[in-house]
PLY file of the C-alpha trace (Angstrom):
ply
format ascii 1.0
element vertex 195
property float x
property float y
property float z
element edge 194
property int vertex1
property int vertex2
end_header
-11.12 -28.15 -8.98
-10.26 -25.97 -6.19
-9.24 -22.07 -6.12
-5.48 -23.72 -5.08
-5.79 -26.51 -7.82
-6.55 -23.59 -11.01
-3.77 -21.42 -9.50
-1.42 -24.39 -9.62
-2.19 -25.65 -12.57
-1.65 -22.05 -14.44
1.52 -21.86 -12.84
3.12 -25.09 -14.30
1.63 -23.87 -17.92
3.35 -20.39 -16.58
6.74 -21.70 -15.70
6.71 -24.32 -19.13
6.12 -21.44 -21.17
8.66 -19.18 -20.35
11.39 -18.70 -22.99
15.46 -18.36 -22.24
15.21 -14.97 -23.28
13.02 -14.26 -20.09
15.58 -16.01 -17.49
17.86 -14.44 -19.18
16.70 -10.85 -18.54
15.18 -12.27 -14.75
18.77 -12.41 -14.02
19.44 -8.40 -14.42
15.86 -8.10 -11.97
17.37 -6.75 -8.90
15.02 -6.69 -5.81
16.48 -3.14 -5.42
13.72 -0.86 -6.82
15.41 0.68 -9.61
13.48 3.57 -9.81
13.69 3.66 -6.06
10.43 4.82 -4.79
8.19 2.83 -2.08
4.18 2.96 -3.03
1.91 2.24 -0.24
-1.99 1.42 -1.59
-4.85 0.20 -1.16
-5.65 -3.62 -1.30
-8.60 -3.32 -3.28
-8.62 -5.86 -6.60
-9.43 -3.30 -9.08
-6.01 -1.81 -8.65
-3.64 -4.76 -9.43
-1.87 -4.78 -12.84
-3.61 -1.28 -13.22
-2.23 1.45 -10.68
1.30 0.35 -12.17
0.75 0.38 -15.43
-1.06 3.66 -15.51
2.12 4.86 -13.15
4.57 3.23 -15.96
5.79 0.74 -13.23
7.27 -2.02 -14.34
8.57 -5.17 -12.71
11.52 -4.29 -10.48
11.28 -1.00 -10.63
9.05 -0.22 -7.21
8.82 -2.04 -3.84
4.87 -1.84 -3.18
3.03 -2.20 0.32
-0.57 -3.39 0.39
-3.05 -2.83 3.01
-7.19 -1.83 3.36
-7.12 1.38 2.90
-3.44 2.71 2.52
-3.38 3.03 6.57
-1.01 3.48 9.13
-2.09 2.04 12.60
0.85 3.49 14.39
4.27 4.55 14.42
6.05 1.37 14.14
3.36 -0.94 12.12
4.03 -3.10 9.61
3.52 -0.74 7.06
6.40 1.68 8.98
8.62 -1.28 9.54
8.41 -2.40 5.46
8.50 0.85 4.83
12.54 1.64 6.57
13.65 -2.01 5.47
12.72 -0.47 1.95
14.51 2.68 3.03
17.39 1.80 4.86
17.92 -1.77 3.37
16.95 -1.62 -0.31
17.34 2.20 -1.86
14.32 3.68 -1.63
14.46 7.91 -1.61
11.02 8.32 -2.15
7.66 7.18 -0.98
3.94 7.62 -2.81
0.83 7.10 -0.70
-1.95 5.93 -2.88
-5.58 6.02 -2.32
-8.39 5.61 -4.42
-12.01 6.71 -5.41
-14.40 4.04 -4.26
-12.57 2.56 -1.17
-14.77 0.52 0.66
-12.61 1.49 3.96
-15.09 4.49 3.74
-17.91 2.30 4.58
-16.68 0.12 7.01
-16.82 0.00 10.60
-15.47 -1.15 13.80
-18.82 -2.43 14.12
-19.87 -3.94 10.73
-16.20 -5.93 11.13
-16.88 -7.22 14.56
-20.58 -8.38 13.75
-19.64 -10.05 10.83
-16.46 -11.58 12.55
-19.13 -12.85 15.43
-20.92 -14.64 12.36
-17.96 -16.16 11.63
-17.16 -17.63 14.72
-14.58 -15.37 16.17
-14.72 -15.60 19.88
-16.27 -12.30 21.66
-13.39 -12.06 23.70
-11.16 -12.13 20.49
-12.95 -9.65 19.63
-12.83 -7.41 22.57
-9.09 -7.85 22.47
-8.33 -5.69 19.61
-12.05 -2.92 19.63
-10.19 -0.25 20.34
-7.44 -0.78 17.89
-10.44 -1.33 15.64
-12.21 1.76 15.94
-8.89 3.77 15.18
-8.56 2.23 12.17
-11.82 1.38 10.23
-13.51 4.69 12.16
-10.55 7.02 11.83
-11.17 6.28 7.68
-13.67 8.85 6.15
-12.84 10.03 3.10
-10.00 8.34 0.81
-8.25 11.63 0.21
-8.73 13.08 3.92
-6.76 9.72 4.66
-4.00 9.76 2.23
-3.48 13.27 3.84
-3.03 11.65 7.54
-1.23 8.99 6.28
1.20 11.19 4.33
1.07 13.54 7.97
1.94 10.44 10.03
4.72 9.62 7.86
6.33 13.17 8.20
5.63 13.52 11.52
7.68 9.61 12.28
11.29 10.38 13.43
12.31 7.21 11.92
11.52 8.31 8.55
14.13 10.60 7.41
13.32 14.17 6.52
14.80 14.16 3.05
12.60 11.94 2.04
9.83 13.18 -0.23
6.24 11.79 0.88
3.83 12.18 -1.74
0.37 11.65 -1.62
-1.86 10.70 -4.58
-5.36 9.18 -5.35
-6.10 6.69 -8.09
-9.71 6.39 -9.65
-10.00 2.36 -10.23
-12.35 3.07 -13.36
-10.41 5.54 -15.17
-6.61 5.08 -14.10
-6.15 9.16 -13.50
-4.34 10.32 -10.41
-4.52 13.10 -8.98
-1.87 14.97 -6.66
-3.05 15.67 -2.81
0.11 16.26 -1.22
3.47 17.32 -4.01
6.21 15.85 -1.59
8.79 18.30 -3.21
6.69 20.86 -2.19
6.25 19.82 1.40
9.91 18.91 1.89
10.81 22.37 0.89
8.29 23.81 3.77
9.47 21.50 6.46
13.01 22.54 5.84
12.30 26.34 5.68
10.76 25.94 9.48
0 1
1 2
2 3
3 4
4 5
5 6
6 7
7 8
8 9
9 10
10 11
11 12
12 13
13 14
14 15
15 16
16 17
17 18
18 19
19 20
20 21
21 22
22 23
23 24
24 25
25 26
26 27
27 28
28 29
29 30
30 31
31 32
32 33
33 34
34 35
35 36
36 37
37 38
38 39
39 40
40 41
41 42
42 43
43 44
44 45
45 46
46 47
47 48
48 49
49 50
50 51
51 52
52 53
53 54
54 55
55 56
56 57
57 58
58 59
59 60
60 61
61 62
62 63
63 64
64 65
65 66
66 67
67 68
68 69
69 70
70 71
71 72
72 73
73 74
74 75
75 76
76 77
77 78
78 79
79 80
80 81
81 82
82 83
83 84
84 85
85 86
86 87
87 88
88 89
89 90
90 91
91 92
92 93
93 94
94 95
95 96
96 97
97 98
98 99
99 100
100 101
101 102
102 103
103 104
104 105
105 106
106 107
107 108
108 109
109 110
110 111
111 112
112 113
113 114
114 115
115 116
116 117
117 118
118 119
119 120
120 121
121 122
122 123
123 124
124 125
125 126
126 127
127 128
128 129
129 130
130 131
131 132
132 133
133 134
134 135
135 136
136 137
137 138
138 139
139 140
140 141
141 142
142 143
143 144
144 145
145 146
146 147
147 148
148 149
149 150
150 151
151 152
152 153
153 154
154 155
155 156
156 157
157 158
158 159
159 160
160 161
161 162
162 163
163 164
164 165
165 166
166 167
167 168
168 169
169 170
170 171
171 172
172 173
173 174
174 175
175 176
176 177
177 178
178 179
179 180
180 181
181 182
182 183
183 184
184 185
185 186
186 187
187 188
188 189
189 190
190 191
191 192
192 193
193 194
């Protein structure tokens, strides 16, 4: 049975099991974030159902962005752009950028991704297309809590983010569940606005 076939197959148990109460409370669900607060994270497995729960996120409570490393490529990715739909479309007031311990952005390269994208069959010139973009990203990462810093800096810095706004920055150990503050965004609010 195929990785598609098991995930199916749980699903129709899934959807057969649920009781009326469940649809019942579903229906009060908004896809507002209730708690209204954007987290942008890290892809990495060892975070899902975990980072939440030791955050006392439930469902419909957060809008959450996922991406290798908790970057931002530029000042209108698709992290930015998800990021001002949750904003200006769906409530958010306040964002948390999330890193972790452990992030294997730390150890990859521009150069370990292309090589292993050659083995793979992507076409040099594919390849070549995007190097430079590349090296920004997966060389620009050195330290997960160096990086939520920039990120939480490029997010200030955007002048399509609005100012009052609070950006905090926070990394996650995926072992223990603790986080730990790097950037208070109360605190750096309050310093932007005295400039």
């Amino acid at each position: 049975m195929s990785l598609l076939d098991d995930i199916l197959a749980h699903n129709r148990e899934y959807v057969e099991d649920q009781n009326t109460g469940y649809v019942e409370t579903d229906t009060k669900c908004s896809k507002m974030p209730s708690r209204e607060m954007a987290i942008v994270t890290c892809m990495d497995t060892r975070l899902v159902n975990f980072l939440e729960d030791s955050m006392d996120i439930g469902r419909g409570e957060a809008k959450i962005v996922k991406t290798a490393g908790n970057c931002i490529t530029g000042p209108f990715d698709g992290i930015v752009r998800s990021l001002l739909v949750c904003i200006f479309e769906l409530g958010v007031n306040e964002i948390f950028i999330i890193g972790h311990h452990e992030c294997g952005m730390a150890k990859t390269t521009a150069e370990s991704l292309s090589k292993k994208m050659l083995d793979r069959g992507i076409a040099p010139e594919a390849i070549h297309m995007v190097r430079k973009e590349m090296e920004r990203w997966a060389d620009g990462f050195t330290h997960p809590a160096e990086n939520v810093e920039d990120t939480v800096d490029e997010l200030r810095m955007n002048p399509l983010i609005p100012k009052d706004v609070p950006i905090h920055g926070l990394i996650f150990h995926p072992r223990t569940g603790e986080i730990e503050v790097i950037v208070n965004g109360y605190t750096q609010m309050k310093q932007y606005y005295e400039k």
